[in-house]
Phi, psi and omega in degrees: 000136137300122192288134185251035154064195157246137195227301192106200188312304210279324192297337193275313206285306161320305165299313153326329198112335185285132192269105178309176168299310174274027139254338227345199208282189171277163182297327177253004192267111187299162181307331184287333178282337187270345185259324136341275182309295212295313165314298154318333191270353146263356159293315222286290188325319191276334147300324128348283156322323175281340177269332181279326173269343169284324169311312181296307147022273184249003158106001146335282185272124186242357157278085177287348156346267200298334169283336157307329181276316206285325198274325182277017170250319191286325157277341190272330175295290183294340166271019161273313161284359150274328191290340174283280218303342172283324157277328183287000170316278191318307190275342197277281193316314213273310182275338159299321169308352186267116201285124178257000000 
C-alpha cells in the first residue's frame, strides 16, 4: 500500500479511480457504467482495508500506519460515495418534482 500523504480531495478522488468532469468517461461509457466502476473501486478499498486489519489481527502485519491509511482511505472514499448518492437522490427528487 502507498502512503497517500495529504493530497486533499481531488488526489483521493484521482487515486481511487473516479473519473472526473474534466477527463470524463470513455467514449462508449454510460452514466450507469461510470457509477458502477466507482462503486466497485470502493468495494475494492473496503476489502483491501478489511484484509489489511485481519493482518494486523493476527500478527501478519506489523505496520499499523499503512493499516490506518488504508482504513481511512477506504472510509473517506465511502462517504464520498454517499455524498454523490445523496445528490443524485436530491436531483432525481428535484426532477419529479417538475410540472410537465
Amino acid at each position: 500500500m502507498n502512503d497517500i500523504g495529504i493530497k486533499g480531495i481531488r488526489g483521493i478522488v484521482q487515486e481511487i479511480g473516479i473519473k472526473g468532469p474534466e477527463k470524463g468517461a470513455g467514449p462508449g461509457e454510460s452514466f450507469s457504467e461510470v457509477l458502477k466502476n466507482s462503486i466497485e473501486q470502493v468495494n475494492k478499498l473496503q476489502v483491501e482495508a478489511d484484509q489489511a486489519s485481519q493482518e494486523l489481527l493476527l500478527g501478519q502485519d506489523k505496520n499499523i500506519h499503512q493499516v490506518m491509511i488504508a482504513v481511512e482511505k477506504a472510509n473517506l472514499s465511502f462517504q464520498l460515495m454517499m455524498q454523490v448518492r445523496n445528490k443524485i437522490v436530491t436531483a432525481y427528487e428535484e426532477m419529479m418534482r417538475v410540472q410537465v
